[in-house]
N, C-alpha and C positions, 0 to 999 in steps of 0.2 A: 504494500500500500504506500503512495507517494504522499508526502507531507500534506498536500493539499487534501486530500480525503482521511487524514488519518482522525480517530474521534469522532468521525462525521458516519452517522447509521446509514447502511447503503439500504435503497431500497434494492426490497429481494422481487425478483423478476424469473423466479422458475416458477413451472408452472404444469402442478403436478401429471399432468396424463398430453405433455406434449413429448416431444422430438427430443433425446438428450444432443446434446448442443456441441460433442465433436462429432456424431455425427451429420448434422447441416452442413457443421465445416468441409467433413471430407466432400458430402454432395456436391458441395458449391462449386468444388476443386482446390482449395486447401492446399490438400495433402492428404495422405494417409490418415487412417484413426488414428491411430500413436503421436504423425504428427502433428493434427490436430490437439490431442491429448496435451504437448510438448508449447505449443503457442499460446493453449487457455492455461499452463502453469506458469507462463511468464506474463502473463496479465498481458497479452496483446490482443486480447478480445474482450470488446464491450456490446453487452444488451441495452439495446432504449439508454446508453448511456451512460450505463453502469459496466464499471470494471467485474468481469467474472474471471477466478482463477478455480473455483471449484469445478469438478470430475464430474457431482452427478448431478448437476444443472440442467432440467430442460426447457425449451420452450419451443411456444408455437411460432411456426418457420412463414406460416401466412399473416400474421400481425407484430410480429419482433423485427424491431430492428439492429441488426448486428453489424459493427465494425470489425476489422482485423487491421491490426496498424494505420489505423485513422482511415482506412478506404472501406463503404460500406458495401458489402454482399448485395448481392440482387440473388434472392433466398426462391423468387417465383420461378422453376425451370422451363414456364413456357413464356417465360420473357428473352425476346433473343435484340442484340442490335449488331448491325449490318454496317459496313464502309462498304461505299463503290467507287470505282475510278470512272465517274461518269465521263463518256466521250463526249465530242462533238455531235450538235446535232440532236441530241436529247431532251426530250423536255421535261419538267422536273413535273411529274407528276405519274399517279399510278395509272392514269388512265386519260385519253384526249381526247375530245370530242370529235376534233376531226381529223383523229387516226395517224394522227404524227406519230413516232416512232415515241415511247415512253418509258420512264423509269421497271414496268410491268417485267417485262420479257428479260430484265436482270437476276430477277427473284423469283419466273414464272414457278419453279422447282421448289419453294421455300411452301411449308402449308399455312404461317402466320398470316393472319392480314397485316401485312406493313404500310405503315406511310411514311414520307419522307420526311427529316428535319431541316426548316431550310429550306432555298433554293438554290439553283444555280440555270442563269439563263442558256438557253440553246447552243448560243456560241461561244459557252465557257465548260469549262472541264475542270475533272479533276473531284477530288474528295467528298461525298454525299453520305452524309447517313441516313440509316433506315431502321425502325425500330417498331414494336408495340406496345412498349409503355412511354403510354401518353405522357403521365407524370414528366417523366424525364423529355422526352421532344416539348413538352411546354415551355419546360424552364433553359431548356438550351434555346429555342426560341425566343423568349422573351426577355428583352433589352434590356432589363433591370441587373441582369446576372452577367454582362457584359463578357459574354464568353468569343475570346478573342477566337478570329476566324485572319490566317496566312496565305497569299496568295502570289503567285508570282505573275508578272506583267510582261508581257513586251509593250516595248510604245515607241510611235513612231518620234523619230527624229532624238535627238543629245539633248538630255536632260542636265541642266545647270547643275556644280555643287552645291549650291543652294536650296535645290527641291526641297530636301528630307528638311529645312529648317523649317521650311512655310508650310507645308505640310503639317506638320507637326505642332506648328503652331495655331492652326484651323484655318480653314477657306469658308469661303459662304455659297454654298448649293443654294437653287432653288425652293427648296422643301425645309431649309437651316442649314447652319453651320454643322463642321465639322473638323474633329484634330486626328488624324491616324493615332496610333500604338505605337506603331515602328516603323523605320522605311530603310531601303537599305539598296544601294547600287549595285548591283548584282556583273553587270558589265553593258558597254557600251563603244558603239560606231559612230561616225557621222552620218549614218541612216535611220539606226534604231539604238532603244535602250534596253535593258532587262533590267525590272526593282523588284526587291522582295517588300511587300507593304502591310501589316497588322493594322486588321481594323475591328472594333465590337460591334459595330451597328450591322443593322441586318433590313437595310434600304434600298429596294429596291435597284439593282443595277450600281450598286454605290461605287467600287471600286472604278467603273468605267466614267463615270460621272466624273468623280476627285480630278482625274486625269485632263479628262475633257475639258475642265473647269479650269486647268491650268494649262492648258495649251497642247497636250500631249496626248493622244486618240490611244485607246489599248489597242493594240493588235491581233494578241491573245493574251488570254487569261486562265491561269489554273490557280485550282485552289489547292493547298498543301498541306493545310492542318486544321483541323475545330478544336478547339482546346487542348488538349492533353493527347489526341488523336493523331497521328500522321498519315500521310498517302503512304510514305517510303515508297519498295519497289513494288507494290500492290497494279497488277498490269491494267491498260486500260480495259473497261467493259467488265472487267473481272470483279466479285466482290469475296468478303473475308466476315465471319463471326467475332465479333470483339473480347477478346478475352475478361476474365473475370476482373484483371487487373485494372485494364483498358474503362473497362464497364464504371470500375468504381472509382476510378480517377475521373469520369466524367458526373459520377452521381457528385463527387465534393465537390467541382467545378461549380454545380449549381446550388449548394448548401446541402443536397438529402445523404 
């Protein structure tokens, strides 16, 4: 027990005719029972909150909620989230009126309902997730949890060393101002540029705007990372299940 809880009566959170609680562990993917066993004796697992170092601990695995080294479990097994390396020419949605090629035919093999988190327009590529807990695409979604989105640019013509400062220091778009995250030169010709640029907002077409607004038309656009998330070498068209780690590095992203 750390200083800070020490004296202080824990509430008790087992819960007698649930799940004992290295076994959730190993489900989740953990580890082994034993090492599970080995994680809840070093107090790197907390219920609702609570530090558990005890053995015969249970709880219910549909209303608890459990961390292991501050990243929280997603305990539901028919909760899945999805990265795509969406191509060109894609439109961000599961389904299109009028029969454009769609996010559908990525996932058609998956039996979830997914929807997407996010957009990315037609003639941008690169990193999409896909998920069914709503919870979690709401709060990745919603502005308030400013979960930084990475993107890399090409843009026509030689961008000043200057950009990254005014940038950074905000422009004024149409709809409001706005200040990137990060901006970063990536290389450049007297034709074209490449910047890597962080932004949190999730406005429509934003990145191509910023640009636009300062003189500099995107050319293409990929996106590279949502939070904690990377594309890496994840090939185009191709999608991948988020690891338990992955999962829960985005569950703290947005507080749950």
């Amino acid at each position: 027990m750390n200083r800070s809880t020490r004296g202080v009566p824990q509430r008790d959170v087992h819960v007698p005719d649930g799940t004992r609680l290295q076994k959730v562990l190993a489900a989740a993917g953990v580890g082994s029972r034993r090492a599970c066993e080995d994680v809840i004796a070093a107090g790197r697992v907390t219920v609702d909150g609570v530090v558990v170092r005890e053995q015969g601990v249970r709880i219910d695995p549909t209303q608890s909620v459990v961390h292991v080294d501050g990243l929280r479990l997603q305990l539901d097994t028919t909760i899945v989230t999805i990265a795509l390396n969406k191509p060109l020419g894609i439109v961000s949605t599961m389904h299109d009126p009028d029969g454009r090629p769609s996010l559908a035919e990525f996932v058609a093999d998956r039996p979830e309902r997914l929807f997407h988190v996010g957009r990315l327009d037609a003639d941008s590529e690169g990193l999409l997730l896909l998920t069914n807990d709503g919870e979690l695409a709401n709060r990745l979604a919603h502005p308030s949890h400013g979960v930084l989105k990475t993107y890399l640019a090409t843009l026509e013509g030689r961008v000043p060393a200057s950009l990254g400062k005014r940038l950074r220091e905000g422009i004024e778009l149409d709809d409001g101002g706005i200040q990137v995250d990060a901006y970063r030169l990536v290389d450049a010709t007297p034709q074209e540029s490449m910047v890597e640029i962080v932004v949190h907002e999730g406005r429509n077409r934003i990145v191509r705007r910023i640009f636009e607004e300062v003189g500099f038309p995107v050319t293409r656009l990929l996106r590279t990372q949502i939070g904690p998330i990377r594309l890496g070498d994840l090939k185009v068209g191709r999608t991948r299940v988020l690891s338990r780690t992955e999962v829960g590095s985005l569950m703290a992203a947005v507080g749950l």
